[in-house]
N, C-alpha and C positions, 0 to 999 in steps of 0.2 A: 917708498911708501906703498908702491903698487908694483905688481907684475904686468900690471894691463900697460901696453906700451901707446892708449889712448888718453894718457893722465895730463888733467891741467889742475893747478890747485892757484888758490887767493885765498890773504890774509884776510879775514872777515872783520874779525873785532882781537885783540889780543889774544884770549882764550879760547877762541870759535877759530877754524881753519875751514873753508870749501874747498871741497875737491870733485875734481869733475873727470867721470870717467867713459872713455868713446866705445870701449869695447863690450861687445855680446856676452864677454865672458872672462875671467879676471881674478886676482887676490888683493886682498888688502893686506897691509901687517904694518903695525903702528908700534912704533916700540917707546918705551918709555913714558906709556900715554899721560900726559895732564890737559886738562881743559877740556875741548871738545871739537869735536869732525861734523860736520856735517857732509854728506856722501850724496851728489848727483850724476845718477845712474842717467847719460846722456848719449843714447846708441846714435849711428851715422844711421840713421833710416828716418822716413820719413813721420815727422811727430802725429799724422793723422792714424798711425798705426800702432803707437803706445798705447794705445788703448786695449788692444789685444794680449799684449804682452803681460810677462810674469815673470819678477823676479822671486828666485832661489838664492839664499845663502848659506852657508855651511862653514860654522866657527870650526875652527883649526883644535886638533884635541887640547893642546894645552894652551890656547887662547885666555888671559886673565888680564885685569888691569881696569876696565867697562863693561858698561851695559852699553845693549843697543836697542835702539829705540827704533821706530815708523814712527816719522812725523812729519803732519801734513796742516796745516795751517796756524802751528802754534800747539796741537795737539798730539799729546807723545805716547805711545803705546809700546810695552814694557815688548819685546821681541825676546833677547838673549838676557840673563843675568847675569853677572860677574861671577864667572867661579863653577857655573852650573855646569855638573857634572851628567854621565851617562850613555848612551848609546850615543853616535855621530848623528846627531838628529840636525837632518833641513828645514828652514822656514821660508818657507812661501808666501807671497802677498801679490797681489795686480798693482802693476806697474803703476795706477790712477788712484794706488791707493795714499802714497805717499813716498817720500825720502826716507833715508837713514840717517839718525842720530848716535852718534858713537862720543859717549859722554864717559871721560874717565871717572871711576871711584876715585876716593882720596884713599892713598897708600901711606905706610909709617918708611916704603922703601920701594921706590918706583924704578928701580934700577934693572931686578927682576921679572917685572913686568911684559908680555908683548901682546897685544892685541889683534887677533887678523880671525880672516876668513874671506872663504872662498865665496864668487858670486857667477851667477848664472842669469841671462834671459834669456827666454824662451817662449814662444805661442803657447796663448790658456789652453788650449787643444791639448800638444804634449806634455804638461804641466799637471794637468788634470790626471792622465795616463800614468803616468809615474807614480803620484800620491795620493790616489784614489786606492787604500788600503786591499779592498777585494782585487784589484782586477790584473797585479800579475799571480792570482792564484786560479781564477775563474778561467775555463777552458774558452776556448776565442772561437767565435762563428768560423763558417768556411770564406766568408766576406771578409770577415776579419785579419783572418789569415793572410788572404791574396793581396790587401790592404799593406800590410804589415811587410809585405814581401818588397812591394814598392816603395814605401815611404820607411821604413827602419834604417837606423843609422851602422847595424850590421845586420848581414844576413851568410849563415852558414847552415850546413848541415855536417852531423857530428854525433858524437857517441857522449854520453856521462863515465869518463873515467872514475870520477869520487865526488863525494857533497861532505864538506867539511861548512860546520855548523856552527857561529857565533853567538852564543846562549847573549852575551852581555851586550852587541849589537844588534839583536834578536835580526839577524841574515844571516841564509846560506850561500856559501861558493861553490856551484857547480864545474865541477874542471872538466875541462871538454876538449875530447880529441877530435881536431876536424877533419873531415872527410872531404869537403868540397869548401871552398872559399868563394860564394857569390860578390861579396860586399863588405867591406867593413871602411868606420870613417875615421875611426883611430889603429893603431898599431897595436891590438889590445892580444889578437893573435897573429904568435907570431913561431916559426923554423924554431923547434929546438932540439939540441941533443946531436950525435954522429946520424940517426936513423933517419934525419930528415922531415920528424916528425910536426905537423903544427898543431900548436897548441892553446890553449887561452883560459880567463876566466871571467863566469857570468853570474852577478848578485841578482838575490831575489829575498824577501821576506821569510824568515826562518817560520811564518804561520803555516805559506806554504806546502811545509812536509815536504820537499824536493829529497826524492831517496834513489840512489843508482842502478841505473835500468837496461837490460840489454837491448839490442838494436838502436837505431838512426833516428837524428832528431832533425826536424827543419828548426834551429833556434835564430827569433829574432826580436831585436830591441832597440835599446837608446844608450847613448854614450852620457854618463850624470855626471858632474865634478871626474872626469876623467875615471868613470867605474862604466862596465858595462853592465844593464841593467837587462832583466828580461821582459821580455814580451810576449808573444805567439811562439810555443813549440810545441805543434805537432805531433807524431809521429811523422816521419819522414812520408810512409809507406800513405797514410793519410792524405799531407802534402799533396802528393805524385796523383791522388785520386782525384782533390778537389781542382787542382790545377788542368787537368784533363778535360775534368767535365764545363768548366769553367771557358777554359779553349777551344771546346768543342760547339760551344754554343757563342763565341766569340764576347764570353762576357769577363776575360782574366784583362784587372786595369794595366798591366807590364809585362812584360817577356822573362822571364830567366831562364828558362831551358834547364826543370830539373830532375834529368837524369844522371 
């Protein structure tokens, strides 16, 4: 039923099943679905700090079979429709906002069927960052940047090989040659080819405009449903300036040393 290897589920009522999930981050996939899920999102941290939290989820492209619902004391609020088609679109909500209801439609052939999707928690902080539509296109303070450099879940510097453009996901994929490998918290770049070369790739909102550029970039982001997303890039040469001056006045919050 899950990928999350934090899963406990109970038989609720015949047609109701709960299921109780320990991990930060996870899949559902329900197949066959009749009746209905109820879905608690139950992290190992301490419960004074749900409060800050934010789940993300993200239906599977051919997810069908249910709707999902947030429901929080009886009151159900329409999230996903069965069926509904279009860009790989995320839905977001604070953790205090409520549970997931995953209530199957009736099918004439439920055989066909499988219902899932991916989930995510996260701090309303980084949550905010990611789907706050302006702000991976808006150029980032020098603050920001150095910010960015400590707390991103990669940090490289690199070239734009190509930007190949998802009109119907409205994202572009930045392909990026790296040059230097500060950080990274998945395997997203990685050795490829006889040359020895590394390589990788980073989404951003096709509103953007991301078009391929000569010279060096400082790129950095957040790892989402296993995408890397962008953040703060720079120019490299930029970077090197604000980092300087930054260090020189003993006001840079981390070290990386980027030369």
């Amino acid at each position: 039923l899950s990928s999350c290897s934090g899963l406990t589920h109970e038989a609720h009522r015949k047609d109701v099943e709960q299921v109780y999930l320990r991990c930060s981050e996870g899949s559902i996939e329900w197949m066959y679905p009749t009746g209905a899920l109820i879905v608690n999102l139950r992290p190992n941290i301490s419960p004074a700090s749900y409060k800050h939290l934010t789940v993300c989820i993200k239906p599977f492209k051919d997810s069908a079979g249910a709707n999902i619902y947030l429901e929080k004391t009886g009151e159900l609020k329409l999230l996903v429709r069965d069926g509904e088609r279009g860009p790989s679109r995320v839905y977001c909500f604070g953790y205090d906002q409520g549970g997931l209801f995953v209530e199957a439609t009736p099918q004439q052939d439920i055989s066909r069927k499988i219902t899932g999707f991916q989930y995510e928690l996260m701090s309303k902080g980084i949550a905010a960052d990611l789907h706050t539509a302006s702000a991976p296109c808006r150029p980032c303070s020098d603050t920001e940047v150095l910010l960015a450099v400590c707390t991103s879940d990669f940090v490289i510097r690199g070239s734009i090989q190509n930007v190949t453009n998802e009109a119907e996901e409205q994202e572009s994929i930045i392909h990026v040659g790296v040059n230097k490998l500060y950080r990274q918290k998945s395997k997203v770049f990685q050795l490829t080819g006889e040359s020895g070369n590394w390589r990788g790739q980073i989404k951003t909102l096709l509103e953007c405009g991301v078009k391929p550029g000569d010279g060096d970039f400082l790129f950095t982001g957040r790892m989402h449903f296993g995408e890397a997303r962008l953040g703060c890039a720079p120019r490299f040469k930029d970077f090197q300036r604000m980092y300087k001056e930054a260090k020189d006045k003993g006001l840079n919050p981390c070290e990386i040393g980027p030369d």
